[in-house]
C-alpha positions in Angstrom: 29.4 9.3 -125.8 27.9 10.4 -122.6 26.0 13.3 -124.2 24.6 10.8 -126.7 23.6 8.3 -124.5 21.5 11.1 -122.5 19.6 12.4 -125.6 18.4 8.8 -126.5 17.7 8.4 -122.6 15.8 11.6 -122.9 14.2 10.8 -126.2 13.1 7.4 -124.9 11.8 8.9 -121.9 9.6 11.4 -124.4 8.0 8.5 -126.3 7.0 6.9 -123.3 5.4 10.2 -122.1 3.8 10.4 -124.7 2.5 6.5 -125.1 1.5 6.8 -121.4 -0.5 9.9 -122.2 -2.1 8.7 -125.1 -3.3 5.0 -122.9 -4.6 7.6 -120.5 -6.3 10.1 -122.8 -7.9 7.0 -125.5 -10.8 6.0 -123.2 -12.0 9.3 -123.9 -11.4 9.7 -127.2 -13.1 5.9 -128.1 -16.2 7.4 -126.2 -15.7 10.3 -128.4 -16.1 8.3 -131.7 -18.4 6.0 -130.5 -20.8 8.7 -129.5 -21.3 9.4 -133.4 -21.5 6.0 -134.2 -24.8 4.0 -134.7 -25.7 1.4 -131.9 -24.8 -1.4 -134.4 -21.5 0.4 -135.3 -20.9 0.9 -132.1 -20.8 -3.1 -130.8 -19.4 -4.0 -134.2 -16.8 -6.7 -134.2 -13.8 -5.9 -135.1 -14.2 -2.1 -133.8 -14.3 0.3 -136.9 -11.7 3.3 -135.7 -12.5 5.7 -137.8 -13.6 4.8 -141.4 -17.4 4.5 -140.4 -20.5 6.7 -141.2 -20.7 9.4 -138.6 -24.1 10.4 -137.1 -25.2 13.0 -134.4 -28.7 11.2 -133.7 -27.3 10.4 -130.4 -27.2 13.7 -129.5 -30.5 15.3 -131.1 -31.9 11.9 -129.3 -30.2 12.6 -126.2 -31.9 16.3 -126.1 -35.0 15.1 -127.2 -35.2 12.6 -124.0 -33.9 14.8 -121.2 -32.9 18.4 -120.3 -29.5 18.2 -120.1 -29.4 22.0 -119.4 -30.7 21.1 -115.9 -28.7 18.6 -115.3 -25.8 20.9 -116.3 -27.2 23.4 -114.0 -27.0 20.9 -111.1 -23.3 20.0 -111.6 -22.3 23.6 -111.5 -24.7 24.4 -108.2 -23.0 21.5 -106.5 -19.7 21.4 -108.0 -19.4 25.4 -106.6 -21.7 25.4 -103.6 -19.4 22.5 -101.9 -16.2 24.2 -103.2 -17.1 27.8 -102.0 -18.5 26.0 -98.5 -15.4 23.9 -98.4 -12.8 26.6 -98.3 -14.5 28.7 -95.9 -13.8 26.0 -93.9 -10.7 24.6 -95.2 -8.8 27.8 -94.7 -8.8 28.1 -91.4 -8.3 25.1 -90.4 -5.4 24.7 -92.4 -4.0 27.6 -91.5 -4.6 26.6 -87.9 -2.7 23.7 -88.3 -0.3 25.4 -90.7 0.9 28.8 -87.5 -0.5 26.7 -84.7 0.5 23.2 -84.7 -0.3 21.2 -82.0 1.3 17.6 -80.6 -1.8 16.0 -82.2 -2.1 18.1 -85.1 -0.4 15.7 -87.5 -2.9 12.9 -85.9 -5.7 15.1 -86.6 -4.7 15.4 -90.3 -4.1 11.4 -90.6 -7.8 10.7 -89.2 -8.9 13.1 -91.7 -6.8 11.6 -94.5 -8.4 8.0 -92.9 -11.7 9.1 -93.6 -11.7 9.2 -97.0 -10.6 5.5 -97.0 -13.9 4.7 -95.8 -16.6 3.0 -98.4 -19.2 5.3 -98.8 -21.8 2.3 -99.2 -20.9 1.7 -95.0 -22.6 5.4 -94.3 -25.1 5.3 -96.9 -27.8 4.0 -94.4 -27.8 6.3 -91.7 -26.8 9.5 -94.1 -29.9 8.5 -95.9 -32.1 8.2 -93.0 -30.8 11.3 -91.6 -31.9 12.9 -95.2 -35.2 11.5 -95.1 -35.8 13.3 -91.3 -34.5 16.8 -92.4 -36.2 16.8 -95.4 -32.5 17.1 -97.5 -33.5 14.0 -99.3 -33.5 15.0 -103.6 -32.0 18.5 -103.0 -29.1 21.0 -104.2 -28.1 21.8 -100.4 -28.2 17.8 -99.3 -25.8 16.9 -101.9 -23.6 19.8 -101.5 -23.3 19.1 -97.7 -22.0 15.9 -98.4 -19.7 16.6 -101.1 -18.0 19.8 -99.1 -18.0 17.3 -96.5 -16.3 13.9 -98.4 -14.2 16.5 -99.9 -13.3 18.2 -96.8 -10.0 16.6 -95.7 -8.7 16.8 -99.4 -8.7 20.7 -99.5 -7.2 20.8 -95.7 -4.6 18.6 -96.4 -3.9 20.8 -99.8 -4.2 24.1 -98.1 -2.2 23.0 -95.5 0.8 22.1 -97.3 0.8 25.2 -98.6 0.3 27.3 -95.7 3.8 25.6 -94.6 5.7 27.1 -97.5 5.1 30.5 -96.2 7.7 31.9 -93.9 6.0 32.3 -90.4 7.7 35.5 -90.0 5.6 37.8 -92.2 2.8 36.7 -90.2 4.3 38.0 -87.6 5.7 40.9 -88.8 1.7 41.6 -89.7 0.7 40.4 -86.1 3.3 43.3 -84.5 1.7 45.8 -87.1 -2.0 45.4 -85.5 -3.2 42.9 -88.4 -6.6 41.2 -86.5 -7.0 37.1 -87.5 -9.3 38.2 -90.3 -7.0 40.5 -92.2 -4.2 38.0 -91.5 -6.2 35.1 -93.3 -8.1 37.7 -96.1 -4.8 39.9 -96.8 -1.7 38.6 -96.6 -2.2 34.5 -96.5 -4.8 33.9 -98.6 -2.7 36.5 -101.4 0.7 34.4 -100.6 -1.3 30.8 -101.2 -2.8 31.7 -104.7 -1.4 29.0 -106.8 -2.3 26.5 -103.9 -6.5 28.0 -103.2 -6.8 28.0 -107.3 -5.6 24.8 -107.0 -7.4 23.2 -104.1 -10.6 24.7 -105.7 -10.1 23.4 -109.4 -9.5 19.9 -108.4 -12.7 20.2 -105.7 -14.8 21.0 -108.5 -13.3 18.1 -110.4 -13.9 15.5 -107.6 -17.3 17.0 -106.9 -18.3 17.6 -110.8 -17.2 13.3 -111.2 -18.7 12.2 -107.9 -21.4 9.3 -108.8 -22.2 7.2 -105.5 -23.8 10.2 -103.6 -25.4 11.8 -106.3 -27.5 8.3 -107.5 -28.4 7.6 -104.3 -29.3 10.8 -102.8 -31.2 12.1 -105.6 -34.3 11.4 -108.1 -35.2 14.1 -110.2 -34.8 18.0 -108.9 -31.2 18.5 -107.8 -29.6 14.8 -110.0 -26.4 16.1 -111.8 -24.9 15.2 -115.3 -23.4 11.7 -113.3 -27.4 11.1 -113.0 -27.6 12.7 -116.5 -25.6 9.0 -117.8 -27.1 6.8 -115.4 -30.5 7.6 -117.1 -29.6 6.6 -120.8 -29.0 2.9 -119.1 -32.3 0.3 -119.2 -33.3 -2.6 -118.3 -33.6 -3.7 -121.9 -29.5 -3.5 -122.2 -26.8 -0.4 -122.7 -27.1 1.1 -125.7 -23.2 2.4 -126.1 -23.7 4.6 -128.5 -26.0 6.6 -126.7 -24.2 6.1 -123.4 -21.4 7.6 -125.1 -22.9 11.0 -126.3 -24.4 11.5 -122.7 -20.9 11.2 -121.1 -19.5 13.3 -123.6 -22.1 16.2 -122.5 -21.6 15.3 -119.1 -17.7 16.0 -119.1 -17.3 18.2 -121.7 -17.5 21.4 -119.5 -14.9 19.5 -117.1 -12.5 18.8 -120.0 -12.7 22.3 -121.1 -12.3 23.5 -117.8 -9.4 21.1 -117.3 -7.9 22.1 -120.4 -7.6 26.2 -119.9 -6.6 25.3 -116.2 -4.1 22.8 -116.6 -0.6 25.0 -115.7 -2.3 26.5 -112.6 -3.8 22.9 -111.4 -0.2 21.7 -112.2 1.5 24.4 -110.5 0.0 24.0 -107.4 -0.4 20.7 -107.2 3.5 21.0 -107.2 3.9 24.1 -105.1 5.8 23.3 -102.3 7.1 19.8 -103.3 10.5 21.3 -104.3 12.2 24.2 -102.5 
């Protein structure tokens, strides 16, 4: 009785997995078909699912209006450059925190974590200002400043937790054999914390790939990203869905694919360290 009760637990437990997944995943997938529909499919009442004529005029139109290509080339420049400055950073100060602790160190990482509660639009002024002056305003190293620096307290706080599922003793075991800071770090943390970097630098490139706010505002033309990419294909005239749709689908599609061949090592190390 027992055994049977805990397969229909555990077969109840899969079909709300998987009816959780799909309320998740079907955003996507309506922008998907709608991106092949025609704009009068596409606001058609009731919605037509699948049984309507499929097109791919959004997307030669889509090409035909913009070079997505740059756009594309943007995302990746940003998305890397913040990610690549970001753990330079990150890594040492995590692994500061991490061998070194302080009395205030937990206080330093809950003003970090506090940070990122604050609404961008109440720095916007000055940050843009401050652009203006330096001459950062509508360029690739402006943008990825600010996203390595939103992004900043999210690797840190990764990294960290982490760096405190490694025993401290093999540090010091290294430390006794002549190991300098930098070999410490480059040789025997960083090759310990490989799930938790990867990690830390796939979902980076997520949150910096997805970021919107900073990249309208900051931008016009030379260094906007795919997020700008969307934001073009909506007028004053009204949205056009269709087309809307088949811009975000070329604007996440290397994210999803990304996503998709990375999945076990983001999952891993976003669980690394949560169960001993």
């Amino acid at each position: 009785m027992a055994r049977q009760v805990s397969r229909q637990r555990k077969i109840g437990m899969t079909i709300l997995a998987w009816f959780v997944g799909f309320l998740i995943f079907f955003p996507i997938l309506w922008t998907f078909l709608t991106s092949f529909k025609t704009e009068l499919t596409a606001i058609s009442i009731p919605p037509q699912f699948l049984f309507f004529d499929w097109t791919t005029e959004n997307y030669v139109n889509i090409q035909a209006q913009a070079n997505y290509f740059h756009f594309m080339m943007n995302s990746i420049y940003l998305a890397l450059g913040s990610t690549v400055l970001g753990l330079i950073f990150a890594i040492p100060a995590a692994w500061a925190m991490a061998f070194s602790p302080t009395k205030r160190t937990k206080d330093v990482l809950l003003w970090m974590l506090s940070t990122k509660m604050l609404p961008a639009v109440g720095v916007y002024i000055p940050i843009y200002l401050l652009f203006i002056n330096l001459g950062l305003l509508d360029s690739r190293l402006g943008l990825i400043i600010v996203l390595f620096l939103i992004n900043l307290p999210i690797m840190v706080w990764m990294l960290y937790t982490y760096f405190k599922e490694i025993p401290v003793d093999i540090l010091e075991a290294a430390r006794m054999d002549g190991a300098t800071l930098r070999q410490e770090i480059t040789q025997i943390l960083a090759p310990m914390a490989v799930p938790g970097i990867a990690s830390t630098v796939l979902l980076n490139v997520i949150l910096a790939w997805n970021e919107a706010f900073w990249t309208l505002n900051l931008t016009t033309s030379n260094a906007a990203p795919l997020t700008a990419f969307i934001a073009s294909f909506s007028s004053p005239q009204g949205n056009f869905y269709a087309t809307l749709s088949a811009a975000s689908m070329l604007a996440i599609a290397p994210i999803l694919i990304v996503g998709w061949f990375s999945q076990k090592q983001l999952v891993r190390g976003l669980t690394f360290g949560a169960v001993k």
